[in-house]
C-alpha positions as CSV (number, residue, x, y, z in Angstrom):
1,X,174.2,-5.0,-17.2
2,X,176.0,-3.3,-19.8
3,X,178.0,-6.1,-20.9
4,X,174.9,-8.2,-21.3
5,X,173.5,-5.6,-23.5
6,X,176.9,-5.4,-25.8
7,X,176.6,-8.9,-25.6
8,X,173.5,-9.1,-27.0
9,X,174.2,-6.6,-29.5
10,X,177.0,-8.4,-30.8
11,X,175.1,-11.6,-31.2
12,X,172.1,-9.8,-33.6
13,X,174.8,-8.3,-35.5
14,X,176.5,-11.4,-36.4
15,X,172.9,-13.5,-37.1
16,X,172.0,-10.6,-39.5
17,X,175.3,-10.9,-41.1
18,X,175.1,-14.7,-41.4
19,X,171.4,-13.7,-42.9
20,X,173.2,-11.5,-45.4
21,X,175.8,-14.2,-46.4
22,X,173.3,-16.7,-47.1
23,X,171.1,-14.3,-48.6
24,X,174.3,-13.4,-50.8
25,X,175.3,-17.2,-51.4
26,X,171.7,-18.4,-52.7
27,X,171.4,-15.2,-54.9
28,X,175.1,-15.9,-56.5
29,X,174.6,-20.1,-56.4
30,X,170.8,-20.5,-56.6
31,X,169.6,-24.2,-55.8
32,X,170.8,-26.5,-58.7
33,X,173.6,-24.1,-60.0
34,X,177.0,-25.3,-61.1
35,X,179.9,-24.4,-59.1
36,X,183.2,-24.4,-60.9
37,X,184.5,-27.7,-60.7
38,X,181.2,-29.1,-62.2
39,X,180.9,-26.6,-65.6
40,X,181.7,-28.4,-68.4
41,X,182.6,-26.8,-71.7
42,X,181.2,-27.9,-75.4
43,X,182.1,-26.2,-78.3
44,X,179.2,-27.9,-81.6
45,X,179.1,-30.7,-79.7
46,X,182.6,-31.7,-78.8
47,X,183.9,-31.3,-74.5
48,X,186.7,-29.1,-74.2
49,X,189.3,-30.8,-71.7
50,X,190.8,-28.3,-69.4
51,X,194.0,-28.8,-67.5
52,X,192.5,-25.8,-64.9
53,X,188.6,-25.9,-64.7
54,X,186.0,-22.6,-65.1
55,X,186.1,-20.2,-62.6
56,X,183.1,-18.8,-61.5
57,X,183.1,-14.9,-60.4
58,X,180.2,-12.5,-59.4
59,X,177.9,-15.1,-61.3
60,X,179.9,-15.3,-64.3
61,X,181.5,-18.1,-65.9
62,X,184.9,-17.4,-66.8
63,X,187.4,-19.7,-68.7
64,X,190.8,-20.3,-69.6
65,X,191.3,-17.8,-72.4
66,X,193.9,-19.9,-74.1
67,X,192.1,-23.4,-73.9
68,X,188.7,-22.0,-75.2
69,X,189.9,-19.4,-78.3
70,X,192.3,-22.3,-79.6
71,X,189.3,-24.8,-79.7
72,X,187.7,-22.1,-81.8
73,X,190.9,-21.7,-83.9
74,X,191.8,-18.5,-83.0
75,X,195.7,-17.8,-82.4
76,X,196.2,-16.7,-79.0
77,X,199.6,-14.4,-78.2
78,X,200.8,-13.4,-74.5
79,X,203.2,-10.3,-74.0
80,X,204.4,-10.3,-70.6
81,X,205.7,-6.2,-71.0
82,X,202.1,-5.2,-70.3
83,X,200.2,-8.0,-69.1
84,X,198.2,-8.3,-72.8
85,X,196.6,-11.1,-74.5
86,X,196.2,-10.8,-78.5
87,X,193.5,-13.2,-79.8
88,X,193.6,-13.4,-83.8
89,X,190.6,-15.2,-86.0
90,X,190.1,-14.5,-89.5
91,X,189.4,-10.7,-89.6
92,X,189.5,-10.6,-85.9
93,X,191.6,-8.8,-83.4
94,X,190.7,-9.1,-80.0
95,X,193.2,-7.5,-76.8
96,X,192.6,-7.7,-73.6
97,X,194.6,-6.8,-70.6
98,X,195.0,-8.8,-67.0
99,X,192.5,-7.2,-64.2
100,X,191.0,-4.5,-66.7
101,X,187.4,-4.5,-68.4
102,X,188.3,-2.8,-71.1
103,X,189.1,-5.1,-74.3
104,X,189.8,-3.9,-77.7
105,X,188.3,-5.1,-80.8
106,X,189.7,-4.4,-84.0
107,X,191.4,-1.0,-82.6
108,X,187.3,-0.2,-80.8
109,X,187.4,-0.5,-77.0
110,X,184.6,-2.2,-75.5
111,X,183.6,-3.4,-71.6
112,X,183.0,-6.8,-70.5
113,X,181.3,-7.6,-67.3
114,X,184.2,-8.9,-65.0
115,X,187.8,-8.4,-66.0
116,X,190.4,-10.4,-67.4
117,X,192.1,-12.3,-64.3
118,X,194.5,-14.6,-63.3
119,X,194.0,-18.0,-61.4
120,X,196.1,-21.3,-61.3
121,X,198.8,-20.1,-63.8
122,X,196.1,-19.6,-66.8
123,X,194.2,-16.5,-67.7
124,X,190.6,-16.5,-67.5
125,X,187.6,-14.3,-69.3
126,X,183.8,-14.2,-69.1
127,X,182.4,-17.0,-71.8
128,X,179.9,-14.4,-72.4
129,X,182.4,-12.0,-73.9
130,X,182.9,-14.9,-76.5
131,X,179.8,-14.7,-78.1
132,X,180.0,-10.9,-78.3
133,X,183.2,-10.9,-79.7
134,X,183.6,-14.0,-82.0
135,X,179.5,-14.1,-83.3
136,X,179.2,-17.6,-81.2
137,X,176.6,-18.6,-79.4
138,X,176.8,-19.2,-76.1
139,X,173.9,-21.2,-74.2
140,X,173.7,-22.8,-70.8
141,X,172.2,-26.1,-69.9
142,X,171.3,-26.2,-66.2
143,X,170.3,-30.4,-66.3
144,X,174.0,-31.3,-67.4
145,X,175.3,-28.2,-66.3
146,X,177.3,-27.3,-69.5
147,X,178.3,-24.4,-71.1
148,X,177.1,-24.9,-74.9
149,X,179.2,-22.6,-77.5
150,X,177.9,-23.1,-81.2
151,X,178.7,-21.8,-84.6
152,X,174.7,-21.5,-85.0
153,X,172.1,-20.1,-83.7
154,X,171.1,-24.0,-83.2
155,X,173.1,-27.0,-83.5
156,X,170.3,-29.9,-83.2
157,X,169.7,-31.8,-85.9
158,X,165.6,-32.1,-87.3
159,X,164.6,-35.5,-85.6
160,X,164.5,-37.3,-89.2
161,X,168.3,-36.4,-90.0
162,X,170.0,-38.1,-86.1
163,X,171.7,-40.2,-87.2
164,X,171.5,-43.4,-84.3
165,X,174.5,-45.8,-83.7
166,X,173.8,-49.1,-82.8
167,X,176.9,-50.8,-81.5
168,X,177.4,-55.0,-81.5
169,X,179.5,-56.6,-79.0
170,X,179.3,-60.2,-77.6
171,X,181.6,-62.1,-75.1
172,X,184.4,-59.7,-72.6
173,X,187.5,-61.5,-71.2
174,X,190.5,-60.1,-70.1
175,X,193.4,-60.9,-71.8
176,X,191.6,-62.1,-75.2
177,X,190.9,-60.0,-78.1
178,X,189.2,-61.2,-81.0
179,X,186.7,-60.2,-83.4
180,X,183.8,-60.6,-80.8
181,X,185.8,-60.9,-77.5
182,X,186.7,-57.4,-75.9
183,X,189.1,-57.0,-73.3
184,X,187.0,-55.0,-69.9
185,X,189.4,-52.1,-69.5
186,X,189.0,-51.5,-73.1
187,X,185.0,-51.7,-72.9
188,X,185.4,-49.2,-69.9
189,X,187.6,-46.7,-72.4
190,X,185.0,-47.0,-75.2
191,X,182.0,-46.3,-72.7
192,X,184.1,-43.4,-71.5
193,X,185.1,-41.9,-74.4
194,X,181.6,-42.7,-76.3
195,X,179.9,-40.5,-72.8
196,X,183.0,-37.9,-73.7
197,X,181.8,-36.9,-77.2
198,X,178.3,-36.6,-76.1
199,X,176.3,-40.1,-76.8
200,X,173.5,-41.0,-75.2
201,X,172.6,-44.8,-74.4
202,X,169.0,-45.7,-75.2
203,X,166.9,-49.1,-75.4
204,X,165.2,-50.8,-77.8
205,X,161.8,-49.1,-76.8
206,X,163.1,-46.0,-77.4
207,X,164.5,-46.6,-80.6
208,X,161.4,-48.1,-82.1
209,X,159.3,-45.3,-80.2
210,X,161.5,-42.7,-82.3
211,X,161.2,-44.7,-85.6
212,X,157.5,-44.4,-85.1
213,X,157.4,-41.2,-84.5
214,X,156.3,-41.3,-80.9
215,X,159.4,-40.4,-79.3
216,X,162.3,-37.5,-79.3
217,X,165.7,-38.6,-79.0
218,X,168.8,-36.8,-77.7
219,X,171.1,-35.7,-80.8
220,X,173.2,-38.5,-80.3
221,X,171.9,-41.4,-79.7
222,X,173.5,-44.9,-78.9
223,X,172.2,-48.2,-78.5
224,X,174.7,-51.3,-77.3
225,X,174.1,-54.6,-78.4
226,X,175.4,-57.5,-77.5
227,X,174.7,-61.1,-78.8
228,X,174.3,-64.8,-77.7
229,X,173.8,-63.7,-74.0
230,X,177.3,-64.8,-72.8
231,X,177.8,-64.8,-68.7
232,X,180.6,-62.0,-69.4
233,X,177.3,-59.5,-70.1
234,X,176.3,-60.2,-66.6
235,X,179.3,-60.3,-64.7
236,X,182.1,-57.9,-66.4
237,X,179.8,-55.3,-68.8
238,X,176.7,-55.1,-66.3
239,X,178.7,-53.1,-63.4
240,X,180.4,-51.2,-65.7
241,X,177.5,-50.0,-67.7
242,X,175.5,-49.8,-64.1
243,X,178.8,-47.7,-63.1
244,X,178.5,-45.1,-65.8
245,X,174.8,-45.1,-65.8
246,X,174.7,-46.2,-69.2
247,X,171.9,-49.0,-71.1
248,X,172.7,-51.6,-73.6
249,X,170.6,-55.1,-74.8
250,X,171.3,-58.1,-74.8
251,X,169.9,-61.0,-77.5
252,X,169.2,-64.1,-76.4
253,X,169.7,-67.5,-77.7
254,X,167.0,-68.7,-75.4
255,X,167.9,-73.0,-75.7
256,X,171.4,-72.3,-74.9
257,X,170.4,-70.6,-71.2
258,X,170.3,-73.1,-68.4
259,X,170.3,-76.3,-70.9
260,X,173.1,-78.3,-69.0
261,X,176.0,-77.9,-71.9
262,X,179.4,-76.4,-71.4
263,X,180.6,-73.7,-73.7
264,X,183.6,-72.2,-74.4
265,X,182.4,-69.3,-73.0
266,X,179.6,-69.8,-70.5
267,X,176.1,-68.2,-70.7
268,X,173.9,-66.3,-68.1
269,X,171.2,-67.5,-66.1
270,X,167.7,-66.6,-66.3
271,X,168.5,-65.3,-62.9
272,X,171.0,-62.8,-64.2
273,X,169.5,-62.1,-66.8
274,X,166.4,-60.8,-65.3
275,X,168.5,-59.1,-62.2
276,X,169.7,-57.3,-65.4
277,X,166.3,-56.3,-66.9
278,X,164.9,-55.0,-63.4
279,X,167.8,-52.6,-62.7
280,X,167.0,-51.0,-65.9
281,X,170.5,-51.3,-67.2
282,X,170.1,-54.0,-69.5
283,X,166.5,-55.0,-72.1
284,X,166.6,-58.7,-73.1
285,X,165.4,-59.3,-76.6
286,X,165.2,-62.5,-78.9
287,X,168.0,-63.8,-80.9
288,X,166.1,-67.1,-81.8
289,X,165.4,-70.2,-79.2
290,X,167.0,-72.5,-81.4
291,X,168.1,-71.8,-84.5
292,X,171.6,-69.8,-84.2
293,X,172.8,-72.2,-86.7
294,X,173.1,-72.8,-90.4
295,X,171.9,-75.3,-92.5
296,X,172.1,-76.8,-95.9
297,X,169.7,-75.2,-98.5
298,X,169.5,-76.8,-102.7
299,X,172.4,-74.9,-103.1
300,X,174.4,-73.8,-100.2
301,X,174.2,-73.0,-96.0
302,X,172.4,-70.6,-95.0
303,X,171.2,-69.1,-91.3
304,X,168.5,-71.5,-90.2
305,X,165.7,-68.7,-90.2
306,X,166.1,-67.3,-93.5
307,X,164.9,-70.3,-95.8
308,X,164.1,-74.1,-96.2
309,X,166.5,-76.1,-95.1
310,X,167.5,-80.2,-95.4
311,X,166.3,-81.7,-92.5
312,X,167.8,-85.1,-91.8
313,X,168.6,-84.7,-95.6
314,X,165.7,-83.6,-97.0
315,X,164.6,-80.0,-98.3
316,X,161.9,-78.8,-96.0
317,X,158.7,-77.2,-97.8
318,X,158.4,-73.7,-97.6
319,X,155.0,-74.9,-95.1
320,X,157.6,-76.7,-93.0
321,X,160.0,-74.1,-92.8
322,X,157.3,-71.0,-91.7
323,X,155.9,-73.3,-88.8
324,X,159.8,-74.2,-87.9
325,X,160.4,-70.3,-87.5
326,X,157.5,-69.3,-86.2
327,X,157.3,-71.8,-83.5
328,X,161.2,-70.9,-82.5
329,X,160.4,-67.3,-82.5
330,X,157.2,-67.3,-80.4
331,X,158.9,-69.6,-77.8
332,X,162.1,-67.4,-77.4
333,X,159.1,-64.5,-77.2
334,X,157.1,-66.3,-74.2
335,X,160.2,-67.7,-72.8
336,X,161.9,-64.3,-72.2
337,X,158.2,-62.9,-71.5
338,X,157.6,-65.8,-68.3
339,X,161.7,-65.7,-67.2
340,X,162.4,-62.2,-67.4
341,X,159.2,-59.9,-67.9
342,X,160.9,-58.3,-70.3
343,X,158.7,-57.6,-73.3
344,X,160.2,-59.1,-76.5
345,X,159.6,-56.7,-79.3
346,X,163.2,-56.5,-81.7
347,X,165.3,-59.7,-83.1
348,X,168.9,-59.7,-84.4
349,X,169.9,-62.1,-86.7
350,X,172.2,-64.8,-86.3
351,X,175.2,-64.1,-88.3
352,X,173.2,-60.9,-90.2
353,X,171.8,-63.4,-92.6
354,X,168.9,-62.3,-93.3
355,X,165.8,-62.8,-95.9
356,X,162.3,-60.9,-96.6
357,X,160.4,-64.3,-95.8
358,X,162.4,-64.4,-92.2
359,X,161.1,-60.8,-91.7
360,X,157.5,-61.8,-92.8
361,X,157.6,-64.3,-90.2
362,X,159.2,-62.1,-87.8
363,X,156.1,-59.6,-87.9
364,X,154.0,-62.4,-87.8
365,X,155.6,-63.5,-84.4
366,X,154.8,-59.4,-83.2
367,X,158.8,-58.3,-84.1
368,X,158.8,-54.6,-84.7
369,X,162.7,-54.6,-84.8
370,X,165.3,-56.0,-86.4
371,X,169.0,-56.0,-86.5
372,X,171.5,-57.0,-89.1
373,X,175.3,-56.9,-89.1
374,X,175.8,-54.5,-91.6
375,X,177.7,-51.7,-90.5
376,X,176.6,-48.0,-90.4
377,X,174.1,-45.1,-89.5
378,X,170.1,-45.7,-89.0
379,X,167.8,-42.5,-89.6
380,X,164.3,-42.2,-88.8
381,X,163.2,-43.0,-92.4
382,X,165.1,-45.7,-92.6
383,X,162.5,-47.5,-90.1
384,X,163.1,-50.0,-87.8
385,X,163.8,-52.9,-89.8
386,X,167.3,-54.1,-91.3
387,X,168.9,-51.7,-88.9
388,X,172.7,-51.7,-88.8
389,X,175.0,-52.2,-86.6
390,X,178.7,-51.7,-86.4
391,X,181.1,-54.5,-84.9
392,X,183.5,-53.5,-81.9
393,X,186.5,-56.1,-82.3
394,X,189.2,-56.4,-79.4
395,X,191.9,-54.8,-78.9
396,X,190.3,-51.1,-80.0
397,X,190.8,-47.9,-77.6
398,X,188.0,-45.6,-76.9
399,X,189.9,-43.1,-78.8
400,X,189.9,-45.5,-82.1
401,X,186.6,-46.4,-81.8
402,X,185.4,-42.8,-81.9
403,X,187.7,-42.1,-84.8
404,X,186.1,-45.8,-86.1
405,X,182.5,-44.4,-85.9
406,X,183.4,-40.6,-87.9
407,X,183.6,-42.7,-91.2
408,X,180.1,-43.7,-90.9
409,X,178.9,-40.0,-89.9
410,X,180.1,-38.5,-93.2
C-alpha cells in the first residue's frame, strides 16, 4: 500500500516538473521565436556570415565577439594570460573578460546581462551590449527573424528615394554564355547572392502600385525580367525561382508562341506559360504580338513600333502606322488575357528602341508600364514609364553582379 502511495507520489512530482519545463521552455522560446541556428545577423543592411552561428542564452542573443566588432571596424585583440578581449574603435576601449559580467569601458566598469562565454572555439557576448557600448542600434525583426544592427536610429529610406532594380535576362543554357544566354548554376548564384544582400523580388503590379503611390515597398526592391519568352524561362529559371521563393516576369512575343516554327532556342507554350502565372512565380506581360523586328524608316531601321515604316517598299503614313501598333498591341493584350489570365498592364521594348508616339499608343492600348534597355536605378518620381533595366550577360557570378549593381546605387 505504501509502495503504491510513493508510487503515486513519484509520478505527480515528475508531471509537475515536466509542467515547469515546459512552462520554462515557452517563457524562454515563446511561439515564433528564433532559436540559434535560425538568427541571422545585419549590420545597415548587409548579412554578417558566421563560421559559428548566435548562441542563444537565458533569452539573450549572443554573438561571436570577433565576427561582429570587425564588421563594425573595431580592432579586436585576445590575451590568453587572463582570458581578456580588448575591442578598439575610434575613441573606444572596450575589455571584457571570459565568464565575467563585468566589462570595462574606457577604464569605467559596467555589467552586461549574461557574461562573456565561450562556445565552439569563438567567444560570444550579448548583441545588446553592442548598442550600449558602440552607440548602435540594435533591433529585432521577429518575421525574418534577424538581428538588425544600424548606425541610425533608422536605416529605411523615405519611399520616394528606394531606389528599385529591375534586372533583364532572356534565354538560360548550360554551357553557353553570351550577352543574353546565362548559364543555370550561375542564375542560381546571382538569385542567391541578390536574396544575401537583402533584395526583395516583386511584380509588375507592385511596381506600378508603388509608382502610383498606392503601395509600400520593401527597401530593396527587385524585379526580374526576362524577354522573348524562351522555353528555358519555364523549364530551367521557373524551379529555381519557385525554389528560392523568388518572382520575376516574363515578356512575351505573343506570334512566336505555338506558331509551328523552329528557333534556335525554342519558346514556351501557352501551357507553361500560364502553369507559370498561376503558381505565382512568374507575371506574363506584352512584348509585342508581332513586331519584335526592325524595319526600314526614310532614313534608317528602326524597331517596328516606334515609327512609320516601308511596307513592301513604301513609307507607311503616320495613320497606317498607329492602326499597325495598336492592333499588335491590343492582340498581344487579349491574347495573353484569354491564354493566361494574366492581366496585361506593362510592355518592354524590343531592342529598348523606343519613341514618344510608341508610348502614346501604348497608353492608348491601356499600358501603364514600360521598359527600356537603358541601364540603371528607377525612383518613385521617376514614374513608371521609360524604366531601366540593367542587362545580366553570361558568364557573371553572383558576387560580380552584386559588385555590377553598386555602380548604379551611387
Amino acid at each position: 500500500m505504501k509502495f503504491h502511495k510513493n508510487k503515486a507520489s513519484l509520478a505527480k512530482a515528475i508531471q509537475t516538473l515536466l509542467i515547469l519545463i515546459m512552462t520554462i521552455s515557452l517563457w524562454l522560446y515563446p511561439p515564433g521565436s528564433a532559436t540559434a541556428d535560425d538568427i541571422q545577423v545585419y549590420i545597415d543592411q548587409t548579412k554578417i556570415i558566421y563560421d559559428v552561428p548566435p548562441h542563444v542564452k537565458d533569452s539573450r542573443t549572443l554573438v561571436p565577439i570577433r565576427k561582429t566588432f570587425e564588421n563594425l571596424d573595431a580592432t579586436v585583440k585576445w590575451d590568453a594570460k587572463d582570458n581578456s578581449i580588448t575591442i578598439l574603435k575610434e575613441h573606444t576601449t572596450l575589455k571584457l573578460t571570459l565568464n565575467k559580467k563585468t566589462v570595462w569601458k574606457n577604464g569605467k566598469s559596467t555589467t552586461i546581462d549574461v557574461p562573456v562565454i565561450a562556445k565552439d572555439n569563438r567567444t560570444f557576448v550579448p548583441i545588446r551590449f553592442i548598442a550600449d557600448s558602440l552607440g548602435y542600434i540594435v533591433k529585432w525583426n521577429n518575421s525574418t527573424r534577424s538581428v538588425l544592427i544600424s548606425s541610425a536610429e533608422s536605416t529605411d529610406l523615405p519611399q520616394e528615394q528606394i531606389p528599385v532594380t529591375v534586372l533583364m535576362y532572356h534565354h538560360f543554357q548550360e554551357g553557353l554564355s553570351t550577352n543574353a544566354t546565362v548559364e543555370p548554376h550561375l542564375f542560381k548564384d546571382q538569385l542567391l547572392a541578390l536574396k544575401e544582400q537583402g533584395y526583395t523580388t516583386i511584380n509588375d503590379h507592385d511596381l506600378l502600385a508603388f509608382m502610383e503611390g498606392k503601395k509600400e515597398l520593401p527597401q530593396k526592391p527587385l524585379l526580374i525580367t526576362m524577354d522573348d519568352g524562351y522555353v528555358s524561362n519555364y523549364e530551367i529559371a521557373y524551379p529555381i525561382l519557385k525554389e528560392l521563393d523568388m518572382k520575376a516576369t516574363v515578356y512575351i512575343i505573343g506570334s512566336r508562341i505555338e506558331d509551328g516554327q523552329e528557333y534556335e532556342f525554342p519558346r514556351m507554350t501557352w501551357a507553361q506559360a500560364k502553369e507559370m502565372y498561376e503558381s505565382g512565380v512568374f507575371e506574363i506581360q506584352s512584348h509585342t504580338y508581332n513586331m519584335h523586328h526592325k524595319g526600314k524608316t526614310a532614313t534608317y531601321d528602326r524597331g517596328a513600333i516606334t515609327t512609320p515604316i516601308k511596307i513592301d517598299g513604301k513609307l507607311e503614313t503616320q495613320q497606317a502606322y498607329e492602326k499597325r501598333v495598336l492592333d499588335d498591341l491590343l492582340l498581344n493584350e487579349k491574347t495573353i488575357e484569354e491564354k493566361v489570365g494574366n492581366n496585361v498592364i506593362s510592355f518592354a521594348y524590343p531592342f529598348g528602341d523606343h519613341s514618344d508616339s510608341a508610348e502614346k499608343l501604348l497608353k492608348k492600348a491601356g499600358i501603364k508600364m514600360t521598359f527600356t534597355i537603358k541601364p540603371g536605378m528607377n525612383y518613385k518620381q521617376k514614374g513608371p514609364f521609360k524604366l531601366n533595366r540593367i542587362n545580366v550577360p553570361g558568364g557573371m557570378t553572383g558576387k560580380t553582379l552584386i559588385k555590377e549593381l553598386e555602380k548604379y546605387q551611387k
